[in-house]
ZAMARGU-4260 file (C-alpha; in steps of 0.2 Angstrom, whole numbers, plus 5000, padded with zeros to 4 digits):
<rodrens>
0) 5137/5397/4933 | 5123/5390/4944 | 5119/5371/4947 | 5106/5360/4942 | 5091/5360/4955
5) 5093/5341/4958 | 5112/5344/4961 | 5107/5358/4973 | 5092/5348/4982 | 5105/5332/4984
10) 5116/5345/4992 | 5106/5351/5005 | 5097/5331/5008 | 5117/5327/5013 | 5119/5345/5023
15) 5132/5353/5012 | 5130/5370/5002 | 5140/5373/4987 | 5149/5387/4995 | 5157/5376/5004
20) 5167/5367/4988 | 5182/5375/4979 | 5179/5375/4960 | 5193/5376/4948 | 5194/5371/4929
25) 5213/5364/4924 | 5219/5359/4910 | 5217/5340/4906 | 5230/5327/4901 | 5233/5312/4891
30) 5224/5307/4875 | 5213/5318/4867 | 5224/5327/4857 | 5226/5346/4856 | 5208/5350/4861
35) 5213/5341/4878 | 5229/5348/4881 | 5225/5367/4878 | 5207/5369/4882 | 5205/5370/4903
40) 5191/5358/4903 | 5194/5346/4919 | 5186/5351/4933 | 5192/5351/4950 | 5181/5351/4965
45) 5184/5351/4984 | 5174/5351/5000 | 5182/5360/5009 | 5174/5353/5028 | 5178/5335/5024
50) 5193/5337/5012 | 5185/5327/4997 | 5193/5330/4981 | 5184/5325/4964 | 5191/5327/4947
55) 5181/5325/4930 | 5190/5324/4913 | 5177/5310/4905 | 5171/5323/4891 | 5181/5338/4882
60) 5166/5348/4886 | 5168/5359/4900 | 5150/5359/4907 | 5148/5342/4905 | 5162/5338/4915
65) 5158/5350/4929 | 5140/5341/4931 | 5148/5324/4930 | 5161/5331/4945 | 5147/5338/4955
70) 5138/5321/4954 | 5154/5311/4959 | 5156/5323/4974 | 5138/5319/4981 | 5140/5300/4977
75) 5156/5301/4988 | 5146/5313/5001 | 5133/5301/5005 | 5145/5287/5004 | 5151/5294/5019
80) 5137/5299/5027 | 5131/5280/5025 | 5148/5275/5035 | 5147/5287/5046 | 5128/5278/5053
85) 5134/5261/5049 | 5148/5261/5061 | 5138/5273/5074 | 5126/5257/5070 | 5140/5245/5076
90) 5147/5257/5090 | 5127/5254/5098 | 5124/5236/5094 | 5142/5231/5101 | 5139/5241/5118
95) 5119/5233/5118 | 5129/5215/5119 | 5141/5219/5130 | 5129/5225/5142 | 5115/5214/5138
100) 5110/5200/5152 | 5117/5182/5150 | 5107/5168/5146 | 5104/5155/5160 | 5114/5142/5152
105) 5129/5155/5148 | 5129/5159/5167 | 5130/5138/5170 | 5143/5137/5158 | 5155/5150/5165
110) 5151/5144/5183 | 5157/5126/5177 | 5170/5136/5168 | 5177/5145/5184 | 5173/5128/5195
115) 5187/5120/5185 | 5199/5133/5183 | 5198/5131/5201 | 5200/5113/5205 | 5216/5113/5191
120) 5223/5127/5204 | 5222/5117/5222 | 5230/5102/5213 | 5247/5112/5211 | 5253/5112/5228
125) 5263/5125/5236 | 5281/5132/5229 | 5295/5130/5243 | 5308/5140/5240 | 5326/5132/5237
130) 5336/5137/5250
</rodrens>
């Protein structure tokens, strides 16, 4: 069975080939009567190279539900792919503020800052030991 061009050109937009999914057709479960239960109409998919499993079972028509999976599978694929940039997205911005420069009045606040932390320490005193 070949897939729809639109399922094929999503595909190849989020770098996956359809040789790259196992395709199996079970047998469904639950309601739905005898049709459900002895026909194999769920499909099964998984990507191999990310380990993304997809199961469709909505309709008791094969063909239907093997669309429906292959639509799930590139929802869940581009999902993905969107996290993937979001948190490369967050890696970048957290390394540009950390490295960025400091504002004057940060750089007079943290002076004051270490000014203090200072005087707090010479008011101590000395430990003597007790001897």
């Amino acid at each position: 069975m070949s897939l729809p061009t639109q399922i094929v050109e999503k595909l190849a937009a989020l770098g996956a080939r359809p040789g790259d999914v196992d395709e199996r057709f079970v047998r469904g479960g639950g309601p739905g009567g005898q049709k459900i239960n002895k026909t194999s109409s769920t499909v099964w998919l998984r990507h191999r190279p990310t380990g993304i499993e997809v199961r469709s079972q909505r309709e008791r028509s094969q063909t239907v539900n093997r669309e429906a999976a292959w639509w799930i599978l590139c929802a869940k694929l581009e999902e993905r792919a969107r996290a993937a940039a979001a948190a490369k997205e967050q890696a970048r911005e957290t390394q540009r503020r950390r490295v960025r420069q400091k504002s004057r009045s940060q750089k007079r606040r943290m002076v004051e800052a270490k000014h203090h932390r200072a005087a707090n320490k010479s008011s101590r005193g000395r430990v003597s030991d007790w001897d």
